[in-house]
N, CA and C atoms as an extended XYZ file, in Angstrom:
585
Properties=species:S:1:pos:R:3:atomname:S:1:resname:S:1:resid:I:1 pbc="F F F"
N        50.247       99.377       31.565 N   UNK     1
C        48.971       98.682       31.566 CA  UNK     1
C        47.966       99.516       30.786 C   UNK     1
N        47.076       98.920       29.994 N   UNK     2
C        46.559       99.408       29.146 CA  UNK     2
C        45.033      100.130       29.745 C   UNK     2
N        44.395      101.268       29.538 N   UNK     3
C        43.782      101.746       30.346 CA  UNK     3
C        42.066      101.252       29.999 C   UNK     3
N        41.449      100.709       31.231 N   UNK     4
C        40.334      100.292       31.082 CA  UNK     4
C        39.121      101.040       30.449 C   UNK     4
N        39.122      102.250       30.530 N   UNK     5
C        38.306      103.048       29.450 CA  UNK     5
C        37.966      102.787       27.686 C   UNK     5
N        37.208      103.108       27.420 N   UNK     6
C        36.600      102.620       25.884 CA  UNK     6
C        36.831      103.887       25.104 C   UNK     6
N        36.859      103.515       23.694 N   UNK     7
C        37.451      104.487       22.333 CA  UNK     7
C        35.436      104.374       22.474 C   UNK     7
N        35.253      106.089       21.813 N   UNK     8
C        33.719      105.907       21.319 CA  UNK     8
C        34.063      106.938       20.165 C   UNK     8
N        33.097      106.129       19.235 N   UNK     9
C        32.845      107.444       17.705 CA  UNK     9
C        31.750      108.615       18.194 C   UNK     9
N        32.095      109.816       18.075 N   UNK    10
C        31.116      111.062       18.316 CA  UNK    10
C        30.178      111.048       17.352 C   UNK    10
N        28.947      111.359       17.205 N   UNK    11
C        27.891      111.809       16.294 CA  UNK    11
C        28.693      112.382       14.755 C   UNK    11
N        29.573      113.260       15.192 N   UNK    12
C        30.309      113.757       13.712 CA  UNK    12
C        31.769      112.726       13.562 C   UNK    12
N        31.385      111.553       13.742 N   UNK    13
C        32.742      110.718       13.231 CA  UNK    13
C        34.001      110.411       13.989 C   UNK    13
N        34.233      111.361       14.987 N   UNK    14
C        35.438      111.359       15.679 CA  UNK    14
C        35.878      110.840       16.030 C   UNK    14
N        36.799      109.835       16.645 N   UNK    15
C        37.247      108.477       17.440 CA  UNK    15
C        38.085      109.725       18.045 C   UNK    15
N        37.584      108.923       18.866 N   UNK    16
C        38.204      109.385       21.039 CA  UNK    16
C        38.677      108.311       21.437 C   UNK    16
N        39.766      108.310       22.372 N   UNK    17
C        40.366      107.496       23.194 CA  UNK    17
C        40.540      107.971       24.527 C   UNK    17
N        39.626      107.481       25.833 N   UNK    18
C        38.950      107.763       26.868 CA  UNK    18
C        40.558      107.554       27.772 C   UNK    18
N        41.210      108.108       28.240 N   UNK    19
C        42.313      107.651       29.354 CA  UNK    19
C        42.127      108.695       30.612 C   UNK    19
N        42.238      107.770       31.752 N   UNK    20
C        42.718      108.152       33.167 CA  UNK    20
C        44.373      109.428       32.604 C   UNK    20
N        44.417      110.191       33.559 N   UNK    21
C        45.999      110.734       34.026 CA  UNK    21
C        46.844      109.721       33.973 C   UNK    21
N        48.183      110.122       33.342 N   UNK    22
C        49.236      109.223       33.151 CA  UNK    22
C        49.641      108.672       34.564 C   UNK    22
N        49.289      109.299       36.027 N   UNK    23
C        49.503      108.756       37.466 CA  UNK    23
C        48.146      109.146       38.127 C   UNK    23
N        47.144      108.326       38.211 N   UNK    24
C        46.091      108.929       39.049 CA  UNK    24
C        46.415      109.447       40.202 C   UNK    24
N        47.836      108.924       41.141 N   UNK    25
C        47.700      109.722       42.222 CA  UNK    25
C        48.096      111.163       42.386 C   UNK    25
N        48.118      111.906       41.207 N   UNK    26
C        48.241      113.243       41.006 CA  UNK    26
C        46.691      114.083       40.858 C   UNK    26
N        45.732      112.990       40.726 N   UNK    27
C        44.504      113.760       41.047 CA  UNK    27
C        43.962      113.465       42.569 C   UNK    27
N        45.040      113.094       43.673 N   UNK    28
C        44.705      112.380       44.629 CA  UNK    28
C        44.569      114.323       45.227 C   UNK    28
N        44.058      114.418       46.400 N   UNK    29
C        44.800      115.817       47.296 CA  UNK    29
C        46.105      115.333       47.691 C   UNK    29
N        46.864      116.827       48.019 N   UNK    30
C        48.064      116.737       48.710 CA  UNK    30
C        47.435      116.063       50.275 C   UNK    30
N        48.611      115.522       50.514 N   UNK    31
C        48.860      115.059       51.763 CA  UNK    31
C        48.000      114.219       52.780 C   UNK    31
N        47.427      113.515       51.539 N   UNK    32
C        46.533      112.179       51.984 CA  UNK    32
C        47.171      110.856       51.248 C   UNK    32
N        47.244      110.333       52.513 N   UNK    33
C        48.286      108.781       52.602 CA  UNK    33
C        47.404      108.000       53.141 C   UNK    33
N        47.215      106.815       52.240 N   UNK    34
C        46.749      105.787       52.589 CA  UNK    34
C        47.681      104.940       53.785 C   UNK    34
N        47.167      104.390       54.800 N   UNK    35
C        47.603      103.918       56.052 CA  UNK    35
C        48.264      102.532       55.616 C   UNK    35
N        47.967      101.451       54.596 N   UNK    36
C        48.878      100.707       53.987 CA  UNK    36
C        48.473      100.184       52.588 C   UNK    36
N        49.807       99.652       51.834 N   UNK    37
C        49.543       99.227       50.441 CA  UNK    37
C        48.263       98.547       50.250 C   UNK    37
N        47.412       98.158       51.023 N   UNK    38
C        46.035       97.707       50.261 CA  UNK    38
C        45.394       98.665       49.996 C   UNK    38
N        45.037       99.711       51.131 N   UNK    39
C        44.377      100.898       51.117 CA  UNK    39
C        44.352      102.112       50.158 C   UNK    39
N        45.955      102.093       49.710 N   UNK    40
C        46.201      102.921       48.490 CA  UNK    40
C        45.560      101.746       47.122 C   UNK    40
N        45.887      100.819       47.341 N   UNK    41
C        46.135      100.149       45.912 CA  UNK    41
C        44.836      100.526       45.434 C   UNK    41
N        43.716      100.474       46.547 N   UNK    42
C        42.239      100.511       46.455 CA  UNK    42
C        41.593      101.449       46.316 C   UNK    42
N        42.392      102.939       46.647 N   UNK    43
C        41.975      104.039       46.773 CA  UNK    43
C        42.664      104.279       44.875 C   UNK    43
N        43.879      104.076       44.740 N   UNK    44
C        44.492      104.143       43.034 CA  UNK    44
C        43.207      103.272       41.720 C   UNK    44
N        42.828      102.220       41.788 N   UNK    45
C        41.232      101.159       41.871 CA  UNK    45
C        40.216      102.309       41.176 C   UNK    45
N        39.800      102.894       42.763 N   UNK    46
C        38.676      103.481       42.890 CA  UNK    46
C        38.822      104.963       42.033 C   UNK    46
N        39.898      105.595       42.465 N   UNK    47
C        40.162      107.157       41.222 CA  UNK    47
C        40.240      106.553       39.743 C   UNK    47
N        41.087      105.543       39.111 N   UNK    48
C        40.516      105.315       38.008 CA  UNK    48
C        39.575      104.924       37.435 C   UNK    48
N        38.891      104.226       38.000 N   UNK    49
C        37.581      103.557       37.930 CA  UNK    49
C        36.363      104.615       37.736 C   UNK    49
N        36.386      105.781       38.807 N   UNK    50
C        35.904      107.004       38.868 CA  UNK    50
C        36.194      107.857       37.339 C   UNK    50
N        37.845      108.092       37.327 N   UNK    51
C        37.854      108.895       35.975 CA  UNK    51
C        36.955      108.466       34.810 C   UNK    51
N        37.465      107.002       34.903 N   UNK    52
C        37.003      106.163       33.788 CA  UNK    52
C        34.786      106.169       33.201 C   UNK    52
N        34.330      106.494       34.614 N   UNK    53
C        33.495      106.813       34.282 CA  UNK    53
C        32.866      107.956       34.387 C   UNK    53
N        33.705      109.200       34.960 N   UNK    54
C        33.299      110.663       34.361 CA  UNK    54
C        33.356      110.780       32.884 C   UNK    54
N        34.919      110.293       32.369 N   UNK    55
C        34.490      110.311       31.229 CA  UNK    55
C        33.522      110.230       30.229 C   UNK    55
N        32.959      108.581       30.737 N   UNK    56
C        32.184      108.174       29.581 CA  UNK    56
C        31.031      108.928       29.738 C   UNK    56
N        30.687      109.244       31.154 N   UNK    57
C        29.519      110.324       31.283 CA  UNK    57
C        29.555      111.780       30.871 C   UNK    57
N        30.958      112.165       30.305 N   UNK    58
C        31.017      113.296       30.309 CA  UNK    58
C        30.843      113.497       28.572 C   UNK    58
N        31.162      112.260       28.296 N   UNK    59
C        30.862      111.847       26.490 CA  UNK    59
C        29.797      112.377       25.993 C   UNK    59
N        28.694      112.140       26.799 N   UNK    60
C        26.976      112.320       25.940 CA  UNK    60
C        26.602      110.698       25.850 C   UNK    60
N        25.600      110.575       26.280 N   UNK    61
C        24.534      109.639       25.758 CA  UNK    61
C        24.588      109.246       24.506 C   UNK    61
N        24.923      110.493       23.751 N   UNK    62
C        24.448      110.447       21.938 CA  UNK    62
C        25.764      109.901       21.470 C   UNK    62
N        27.020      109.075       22.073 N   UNK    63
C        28.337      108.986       21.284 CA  UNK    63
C        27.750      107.526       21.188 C   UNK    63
N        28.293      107.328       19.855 N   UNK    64
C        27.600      106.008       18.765 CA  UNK    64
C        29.433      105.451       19.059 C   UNK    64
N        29.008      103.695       19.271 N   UNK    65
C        30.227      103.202       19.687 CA  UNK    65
C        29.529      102.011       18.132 C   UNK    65
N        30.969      101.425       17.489 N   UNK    66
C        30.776      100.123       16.401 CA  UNK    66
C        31.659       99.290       17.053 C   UNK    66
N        31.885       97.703       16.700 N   UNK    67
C        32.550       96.738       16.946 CA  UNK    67
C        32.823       96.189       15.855 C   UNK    67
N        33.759       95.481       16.030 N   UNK    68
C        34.497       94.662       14.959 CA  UNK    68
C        33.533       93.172       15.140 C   UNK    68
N        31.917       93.019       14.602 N   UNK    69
C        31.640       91.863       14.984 CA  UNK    69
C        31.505       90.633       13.680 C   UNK    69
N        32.002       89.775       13.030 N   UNK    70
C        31.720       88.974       12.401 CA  UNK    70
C        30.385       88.501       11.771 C   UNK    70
N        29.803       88.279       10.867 N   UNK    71
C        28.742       88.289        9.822 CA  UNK    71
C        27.651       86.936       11.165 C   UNK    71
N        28.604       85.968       11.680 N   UNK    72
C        27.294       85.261       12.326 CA  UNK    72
C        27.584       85.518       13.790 C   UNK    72
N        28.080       86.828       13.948 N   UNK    73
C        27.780       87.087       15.292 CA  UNK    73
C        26.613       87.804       15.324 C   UNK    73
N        26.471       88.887       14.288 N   UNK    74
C        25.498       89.640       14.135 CA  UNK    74
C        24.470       88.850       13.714 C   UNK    74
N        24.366       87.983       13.121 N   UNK    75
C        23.248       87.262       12.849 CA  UNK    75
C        22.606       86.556       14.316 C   UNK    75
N        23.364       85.926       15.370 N   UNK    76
C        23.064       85.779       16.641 CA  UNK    76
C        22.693       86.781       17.099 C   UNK    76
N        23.013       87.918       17.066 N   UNK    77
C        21.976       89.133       17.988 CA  UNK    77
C        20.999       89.378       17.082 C   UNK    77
N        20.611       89.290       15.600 N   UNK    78
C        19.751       90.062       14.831 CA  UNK    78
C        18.513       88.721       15.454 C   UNK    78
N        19.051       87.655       15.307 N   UNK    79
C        18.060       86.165       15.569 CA  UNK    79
C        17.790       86.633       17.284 C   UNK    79
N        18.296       86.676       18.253 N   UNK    80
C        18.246       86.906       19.593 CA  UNK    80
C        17.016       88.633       19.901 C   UNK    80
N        17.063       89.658       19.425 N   UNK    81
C        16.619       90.879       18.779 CA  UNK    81
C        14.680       89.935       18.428 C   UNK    81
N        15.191       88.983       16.920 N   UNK    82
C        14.110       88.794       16.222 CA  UNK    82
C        12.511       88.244       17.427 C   UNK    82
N        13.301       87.499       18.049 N   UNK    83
C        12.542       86.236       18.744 CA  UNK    83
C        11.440       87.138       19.734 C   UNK    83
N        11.531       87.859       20.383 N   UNK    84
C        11.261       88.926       21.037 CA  UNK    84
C         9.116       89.216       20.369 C   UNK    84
N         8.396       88.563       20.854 N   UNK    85
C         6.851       89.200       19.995 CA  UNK    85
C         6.638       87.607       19.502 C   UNK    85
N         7.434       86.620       19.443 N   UNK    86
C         7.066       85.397       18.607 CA  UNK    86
C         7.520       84.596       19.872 C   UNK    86
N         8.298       83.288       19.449 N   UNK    87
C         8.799       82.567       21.028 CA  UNK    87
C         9.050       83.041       22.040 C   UNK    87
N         9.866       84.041       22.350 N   UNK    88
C        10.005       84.875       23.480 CA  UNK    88
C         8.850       85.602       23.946 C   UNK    88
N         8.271       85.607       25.256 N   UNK    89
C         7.555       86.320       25.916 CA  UNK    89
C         8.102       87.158       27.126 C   UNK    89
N         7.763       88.346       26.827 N   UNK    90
C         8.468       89.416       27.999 CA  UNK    90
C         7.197       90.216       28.458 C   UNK    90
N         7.488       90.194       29.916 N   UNK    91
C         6.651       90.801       30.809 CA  UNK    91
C         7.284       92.483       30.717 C   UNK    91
N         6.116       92.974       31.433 N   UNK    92
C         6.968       94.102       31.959 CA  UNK    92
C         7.863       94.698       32.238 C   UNK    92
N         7.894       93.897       33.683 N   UNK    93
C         8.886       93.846       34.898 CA  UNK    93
C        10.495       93.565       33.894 C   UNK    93
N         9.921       92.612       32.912 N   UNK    94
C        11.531       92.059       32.429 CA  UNK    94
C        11.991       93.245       31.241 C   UNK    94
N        10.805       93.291       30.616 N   UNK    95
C        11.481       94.752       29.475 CA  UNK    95
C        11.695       95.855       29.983 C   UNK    95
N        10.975       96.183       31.578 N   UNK    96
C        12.078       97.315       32.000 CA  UNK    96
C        13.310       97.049       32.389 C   UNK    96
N        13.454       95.859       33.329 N   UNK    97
C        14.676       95.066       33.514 CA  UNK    97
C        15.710       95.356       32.601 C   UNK    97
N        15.097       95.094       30.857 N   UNK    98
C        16.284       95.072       30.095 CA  UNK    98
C        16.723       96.303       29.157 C   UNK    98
N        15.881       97.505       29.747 N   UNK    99
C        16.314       98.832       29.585 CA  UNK    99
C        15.381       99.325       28.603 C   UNK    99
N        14.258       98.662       28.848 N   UNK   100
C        13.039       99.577       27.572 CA  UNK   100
C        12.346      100.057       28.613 C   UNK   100
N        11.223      100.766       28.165 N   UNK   101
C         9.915      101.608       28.854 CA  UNK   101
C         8.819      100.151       29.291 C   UNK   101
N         8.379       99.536       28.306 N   UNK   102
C         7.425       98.812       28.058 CA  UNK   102
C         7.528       97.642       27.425 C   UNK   102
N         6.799       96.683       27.380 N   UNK   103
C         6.719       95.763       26.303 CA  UNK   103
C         6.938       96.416       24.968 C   UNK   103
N         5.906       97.240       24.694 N   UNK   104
C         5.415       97.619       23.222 CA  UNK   104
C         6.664       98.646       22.784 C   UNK   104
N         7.465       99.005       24.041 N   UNK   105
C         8.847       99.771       23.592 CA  UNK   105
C         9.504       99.142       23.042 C   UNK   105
N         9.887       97.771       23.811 N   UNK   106
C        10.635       96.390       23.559 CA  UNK   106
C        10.926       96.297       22.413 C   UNK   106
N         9.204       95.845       22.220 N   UNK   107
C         8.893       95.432       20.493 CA  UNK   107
C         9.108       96.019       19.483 C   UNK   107
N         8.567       97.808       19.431 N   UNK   108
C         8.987       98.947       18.768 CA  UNK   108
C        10.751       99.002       18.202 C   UNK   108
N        11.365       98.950       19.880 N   UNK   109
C        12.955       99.400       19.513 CA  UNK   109
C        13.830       98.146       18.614 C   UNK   109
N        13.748       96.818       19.623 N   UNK   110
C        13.505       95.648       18.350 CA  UNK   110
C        14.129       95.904       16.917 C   UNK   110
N        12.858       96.362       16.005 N   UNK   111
C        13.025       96.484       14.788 CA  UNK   111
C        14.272       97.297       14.601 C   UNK   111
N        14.282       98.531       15.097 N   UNK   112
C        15.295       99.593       15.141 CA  UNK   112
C        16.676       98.941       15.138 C   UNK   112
N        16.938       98.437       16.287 N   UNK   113
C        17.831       97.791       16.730 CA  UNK   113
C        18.345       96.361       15.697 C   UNK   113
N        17.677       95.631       15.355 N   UNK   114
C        17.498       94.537       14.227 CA  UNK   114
C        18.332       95.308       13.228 C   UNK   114
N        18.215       96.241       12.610 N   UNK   115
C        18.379       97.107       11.591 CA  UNK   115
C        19.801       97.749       11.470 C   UNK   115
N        20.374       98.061       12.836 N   UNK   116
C        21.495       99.066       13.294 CA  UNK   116
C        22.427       97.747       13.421 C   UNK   116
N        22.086       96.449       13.697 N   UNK   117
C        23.033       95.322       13.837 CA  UNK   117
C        23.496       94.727       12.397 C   UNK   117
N        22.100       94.859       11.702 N   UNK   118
C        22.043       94.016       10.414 CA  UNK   118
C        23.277       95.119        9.264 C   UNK   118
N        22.799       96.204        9.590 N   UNK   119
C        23.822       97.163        8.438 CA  UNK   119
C        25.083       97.462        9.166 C   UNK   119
N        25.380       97.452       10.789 N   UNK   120
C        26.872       97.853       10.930 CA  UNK   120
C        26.437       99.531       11.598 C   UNK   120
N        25.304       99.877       11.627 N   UNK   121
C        25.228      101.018       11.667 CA  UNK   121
C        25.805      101.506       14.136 C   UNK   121
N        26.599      102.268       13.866 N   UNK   122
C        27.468      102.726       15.057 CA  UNK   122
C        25.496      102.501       15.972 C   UNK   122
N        25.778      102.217       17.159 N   UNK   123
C        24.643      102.378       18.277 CA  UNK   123
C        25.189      103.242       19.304 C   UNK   123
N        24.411      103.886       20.713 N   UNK   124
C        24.858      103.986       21.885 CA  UNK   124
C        24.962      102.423       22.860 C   UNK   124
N        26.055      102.860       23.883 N   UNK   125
C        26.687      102.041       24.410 CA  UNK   125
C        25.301      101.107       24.929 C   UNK   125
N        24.450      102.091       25.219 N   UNK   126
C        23.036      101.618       26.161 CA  UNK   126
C        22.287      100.725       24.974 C   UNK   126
N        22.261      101.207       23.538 N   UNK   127
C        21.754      100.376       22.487 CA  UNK   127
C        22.490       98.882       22.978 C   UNK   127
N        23.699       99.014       22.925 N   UNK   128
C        24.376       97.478       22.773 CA  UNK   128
C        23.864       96.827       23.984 C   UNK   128
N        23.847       97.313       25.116 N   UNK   129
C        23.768       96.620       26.290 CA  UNK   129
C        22.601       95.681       26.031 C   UNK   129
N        21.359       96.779       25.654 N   UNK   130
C        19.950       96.391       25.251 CA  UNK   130
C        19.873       95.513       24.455 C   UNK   130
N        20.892       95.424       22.889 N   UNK   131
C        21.271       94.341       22.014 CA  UNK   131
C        21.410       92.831       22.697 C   UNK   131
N        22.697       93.026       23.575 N   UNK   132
C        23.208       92.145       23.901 CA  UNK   132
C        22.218       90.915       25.072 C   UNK   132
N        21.655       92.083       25.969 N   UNK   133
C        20.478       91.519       27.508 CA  UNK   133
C        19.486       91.011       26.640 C   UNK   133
N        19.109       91.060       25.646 N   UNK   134
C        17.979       90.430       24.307 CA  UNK   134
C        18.145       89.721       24.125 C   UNK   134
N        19.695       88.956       23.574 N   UNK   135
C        20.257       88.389       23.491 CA  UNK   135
C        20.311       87.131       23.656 C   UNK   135
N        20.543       87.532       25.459 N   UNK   136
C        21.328       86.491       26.022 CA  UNK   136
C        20.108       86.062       26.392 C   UNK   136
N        19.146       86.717       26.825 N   UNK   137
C        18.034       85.917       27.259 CA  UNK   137
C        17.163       85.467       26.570 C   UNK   137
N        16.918       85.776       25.319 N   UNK   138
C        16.422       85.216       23.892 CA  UNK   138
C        17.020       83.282       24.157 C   UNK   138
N        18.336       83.286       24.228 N   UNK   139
C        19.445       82.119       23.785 CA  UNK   139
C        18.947       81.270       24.817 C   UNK   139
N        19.165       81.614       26.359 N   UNK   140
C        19.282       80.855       27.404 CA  UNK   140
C        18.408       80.559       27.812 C   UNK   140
N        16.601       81.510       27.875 N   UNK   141
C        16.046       81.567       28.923 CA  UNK   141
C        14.840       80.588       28.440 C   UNK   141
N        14.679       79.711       28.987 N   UNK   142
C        13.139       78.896       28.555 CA  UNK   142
C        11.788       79.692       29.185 C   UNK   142
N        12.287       79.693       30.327 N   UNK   143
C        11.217       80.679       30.755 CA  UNK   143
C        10.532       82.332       30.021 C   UNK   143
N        11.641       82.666       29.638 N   UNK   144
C        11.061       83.853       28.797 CA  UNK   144
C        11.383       84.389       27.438 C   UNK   144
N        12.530       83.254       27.194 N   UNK   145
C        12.640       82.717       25.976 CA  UNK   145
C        12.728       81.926       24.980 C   UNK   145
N        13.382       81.950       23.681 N   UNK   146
C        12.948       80.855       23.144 CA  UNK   146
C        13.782       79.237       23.645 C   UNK   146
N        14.929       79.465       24.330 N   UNK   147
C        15.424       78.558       25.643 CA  UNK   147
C        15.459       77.478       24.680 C   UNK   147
N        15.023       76.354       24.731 N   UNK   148
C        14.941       75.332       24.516 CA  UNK   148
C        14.708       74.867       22.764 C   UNK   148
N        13.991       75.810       22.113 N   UNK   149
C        13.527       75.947       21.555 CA  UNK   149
C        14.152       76.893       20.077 C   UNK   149
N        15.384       77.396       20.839 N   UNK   150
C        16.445       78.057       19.736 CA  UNK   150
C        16.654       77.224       18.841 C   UNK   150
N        17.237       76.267       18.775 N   UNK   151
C        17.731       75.696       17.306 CA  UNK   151
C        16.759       75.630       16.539 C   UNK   151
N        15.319       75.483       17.095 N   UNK   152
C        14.323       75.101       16.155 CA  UNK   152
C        13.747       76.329       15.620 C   UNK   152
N        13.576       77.467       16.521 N   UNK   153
C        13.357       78.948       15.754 CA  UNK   153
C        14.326       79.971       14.942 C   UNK   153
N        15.412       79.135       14.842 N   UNK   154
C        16.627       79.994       14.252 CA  UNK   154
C        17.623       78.914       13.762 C   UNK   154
N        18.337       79.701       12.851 N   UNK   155
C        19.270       78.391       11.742 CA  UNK   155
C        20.548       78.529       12.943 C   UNK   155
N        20.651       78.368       13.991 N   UNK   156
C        21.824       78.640       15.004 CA  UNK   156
C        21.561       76.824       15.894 C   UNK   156
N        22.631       76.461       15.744 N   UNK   157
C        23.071       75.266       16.879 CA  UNK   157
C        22.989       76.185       18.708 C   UNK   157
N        23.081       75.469       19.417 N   UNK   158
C        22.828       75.555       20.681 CA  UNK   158
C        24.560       76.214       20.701 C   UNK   158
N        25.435       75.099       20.230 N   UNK   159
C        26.633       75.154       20.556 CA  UNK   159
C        27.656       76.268       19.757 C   UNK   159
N        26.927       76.603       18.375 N   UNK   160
C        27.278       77.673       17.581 CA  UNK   160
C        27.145       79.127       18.430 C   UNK   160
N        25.831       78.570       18.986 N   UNK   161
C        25.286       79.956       19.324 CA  UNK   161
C        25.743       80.549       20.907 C   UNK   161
N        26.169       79.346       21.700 N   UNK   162
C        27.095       79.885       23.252 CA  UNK   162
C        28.808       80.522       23.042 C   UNK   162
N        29.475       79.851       21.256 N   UNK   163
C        30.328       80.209       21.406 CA  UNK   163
C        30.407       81.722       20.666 C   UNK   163
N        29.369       82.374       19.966 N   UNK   164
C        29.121       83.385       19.094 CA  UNK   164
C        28.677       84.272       20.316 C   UNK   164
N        28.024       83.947       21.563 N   UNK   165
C        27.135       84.588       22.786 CA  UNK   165
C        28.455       84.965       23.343 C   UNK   165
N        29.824       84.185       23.593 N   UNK   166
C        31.017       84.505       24.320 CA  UNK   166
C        31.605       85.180       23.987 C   UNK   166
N        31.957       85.081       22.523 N   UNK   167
C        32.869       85.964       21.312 CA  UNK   167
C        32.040       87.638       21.988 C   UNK   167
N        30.951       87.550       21.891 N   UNK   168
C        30.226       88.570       21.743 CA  UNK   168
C        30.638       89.351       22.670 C   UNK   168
N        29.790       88.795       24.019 N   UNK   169
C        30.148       89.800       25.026 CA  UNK   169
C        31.707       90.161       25.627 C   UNK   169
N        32.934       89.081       25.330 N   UNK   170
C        34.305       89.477       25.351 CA  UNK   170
C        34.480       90.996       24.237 C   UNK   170
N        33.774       91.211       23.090 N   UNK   171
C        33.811       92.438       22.715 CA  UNK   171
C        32.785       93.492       23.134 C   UNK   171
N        32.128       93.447       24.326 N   UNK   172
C        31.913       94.544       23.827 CA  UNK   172
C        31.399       94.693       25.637 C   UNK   172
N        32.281       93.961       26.639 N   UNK   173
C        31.947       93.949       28.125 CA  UNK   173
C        32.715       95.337       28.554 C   UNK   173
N        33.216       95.860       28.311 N   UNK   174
C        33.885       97.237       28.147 CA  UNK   174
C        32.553       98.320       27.856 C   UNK   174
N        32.061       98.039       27.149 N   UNK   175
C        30.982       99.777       26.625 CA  UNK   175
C        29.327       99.018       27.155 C   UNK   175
N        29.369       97.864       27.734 N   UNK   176
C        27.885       97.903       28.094 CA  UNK   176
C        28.082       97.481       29.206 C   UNK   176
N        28.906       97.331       30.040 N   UNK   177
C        28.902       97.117       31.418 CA  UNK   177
C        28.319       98.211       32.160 C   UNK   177
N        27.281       98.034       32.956 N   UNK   178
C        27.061       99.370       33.815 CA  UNK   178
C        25.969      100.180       33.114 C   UNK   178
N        25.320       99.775       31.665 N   UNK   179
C        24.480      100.781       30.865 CA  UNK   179
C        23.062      100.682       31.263 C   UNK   179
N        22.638       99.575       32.103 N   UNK   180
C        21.237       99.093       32.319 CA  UNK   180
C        21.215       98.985       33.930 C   UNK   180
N        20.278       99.771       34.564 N   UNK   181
C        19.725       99.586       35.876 CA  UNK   181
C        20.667      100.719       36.718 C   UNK   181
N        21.008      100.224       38.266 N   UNK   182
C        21.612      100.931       39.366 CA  UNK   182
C        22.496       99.840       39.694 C   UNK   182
N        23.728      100.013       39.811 N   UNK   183
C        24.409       99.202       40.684 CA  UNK   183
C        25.459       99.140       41.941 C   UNK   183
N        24.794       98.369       42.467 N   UNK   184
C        25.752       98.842       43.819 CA  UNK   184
C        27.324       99.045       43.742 C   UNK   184
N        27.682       99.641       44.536 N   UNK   185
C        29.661      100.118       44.078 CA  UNK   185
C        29.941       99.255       44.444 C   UNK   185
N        30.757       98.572       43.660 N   UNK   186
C        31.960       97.748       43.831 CA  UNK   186
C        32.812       97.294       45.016 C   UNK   186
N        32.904       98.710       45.200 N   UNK   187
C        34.193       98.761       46.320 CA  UNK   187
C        33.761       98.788       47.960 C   UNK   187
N        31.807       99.192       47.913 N   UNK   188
C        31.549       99.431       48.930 CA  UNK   188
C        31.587       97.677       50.368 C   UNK   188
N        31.390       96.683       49.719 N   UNK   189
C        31.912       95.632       50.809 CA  UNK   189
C        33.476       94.662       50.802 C   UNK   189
N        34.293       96.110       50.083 N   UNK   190
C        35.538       95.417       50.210 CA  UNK   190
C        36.614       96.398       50.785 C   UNK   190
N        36.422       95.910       51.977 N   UNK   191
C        37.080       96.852       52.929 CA  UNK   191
C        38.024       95.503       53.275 C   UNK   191
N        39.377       96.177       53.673 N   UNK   192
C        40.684       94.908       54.379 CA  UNK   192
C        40.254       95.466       55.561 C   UNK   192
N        39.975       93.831       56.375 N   UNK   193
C        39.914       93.816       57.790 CA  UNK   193
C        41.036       94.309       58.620 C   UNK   193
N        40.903       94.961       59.701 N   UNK   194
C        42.350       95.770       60.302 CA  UNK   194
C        42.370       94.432       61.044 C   UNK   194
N        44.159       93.994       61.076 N   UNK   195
C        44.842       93.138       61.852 CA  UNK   195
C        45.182       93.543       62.983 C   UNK   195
C-alpha cells in the first residue's frame, strides 16, 4: 500500500519522498499488545498518521511543493485568487479563517499568490491550502463571494469551473489538508465500544 505521506521540493531543488517505517509496529514499544484487531488496526492508523506528520513538520515550513496542474486549472485558482477586493467581500473573521492576518493581508498575498500560480512557480503547502480555501469560496459562496455571479465575473462556466474545483483539490488534498486552523484528532471519538 502506497504510503500516505507527500514528495516536497526543498528550497535547493531536492525531491524527498516522505515514508512511514517499512512496519510501523517496530516503532511501537516492546511488549504492548493491543487487546483486539480493532485496537491494533487503530493504534497501526494512528503511528502512521503520526509519522506521517512528524515528517512533514520536521520538513520546514520553507519546503516549496509544485503540482502537475493543467493551463485552466490554474486559470480557476488565478480567477478564484483574482475576485478577492472586487465581487468577493471578506471580513475578517473569514480572512483569518482562510489563513491570512487580515483583510489587507488577504489582498496583499493575493497578488503574490496570483503570480506563483500563473508562472508554475513551487509554493508552501500552507500557500496552496490558502490558494485553494480562495478558491473554493470565491466559486461557491454568494455570501462572500462572487457565488452566483462567477460566470459573469470570469470567462469560467459554473460547470467548467466545479469540474476544474474537483480535478483540483483530488491533487493536491494530500499537502493542504491540515495547513489552515486547529483540528480536532481524528481518532479522538472513535473508540470501539467494548462488547
Amino acid at each position: 500500500m502506497p504510503s500516505p505521506c507527500i514528495g516536497v521540493v526543498t528550497r535547493a531543488g531536492a525531491r524527498r519522498r516522505l515514508v512511514p517505517p517499512a512496519n510501523v509496529a517496530d516503532v511501537t514499544t516492546t511488549g504492548y499488545a493491543a487487546e483486539s484487531g480493532h485496537a491494533r488496526a487503530g493504534l497501526m492508523a494512528l503511528i502512521e498518521e503520526t509519522w506521517c506528520m512528524l515528517n512533514v513538520m520536521t520538513t520546514g515550513s520553507d519546503d516549496l511543493v509544485n503540482f502537475d496542474l493543467s493551463g485552466d486549472e490554474r486559470e480557476f485558482l488565478r480567477e478564484g485568487l483574482s475576485q478577492w477586493g472586487g465581487p468577493a467581500g471578506c471580513t475578517e473573521e473569514l480572512a483569518v479563517a482562510m489563513g491570512f492576518d487580515s483583510v489587507h493581508d488577504l489582498l496583499s498575498e493575493t497578488k503574490r499568490l496570483v503570480v506563483a500560480v500563473s508562472t508554475g512557480t513551487p509554493m508552501s503547502a500552507r500557500d496552496w491550502a490558502r490558494t485553494l480555501v480562495c478558491a473554493e469560496i470565491d466559486f461557491a459562496s454568494d455570501v462572500f463571494g462572487a457565488g452566483v455571479e462567477w460566470e459573469t465575473v470570469t470567462a469560467l462556466s459554473d460547470t467548467d469551473s466545479l469540474q476544474l474545483l474537483r480535478s483540483i483539490q483530488r491533487k493536491l488534498v494530500g499537502a493542504v489538508h491540515a495547513k489552515l486552523g486547529t483540528r480536532r484528532n481524528q481518532f479522538q471519538d472513535r473508540t470501539v465500544p467494548e462488547t
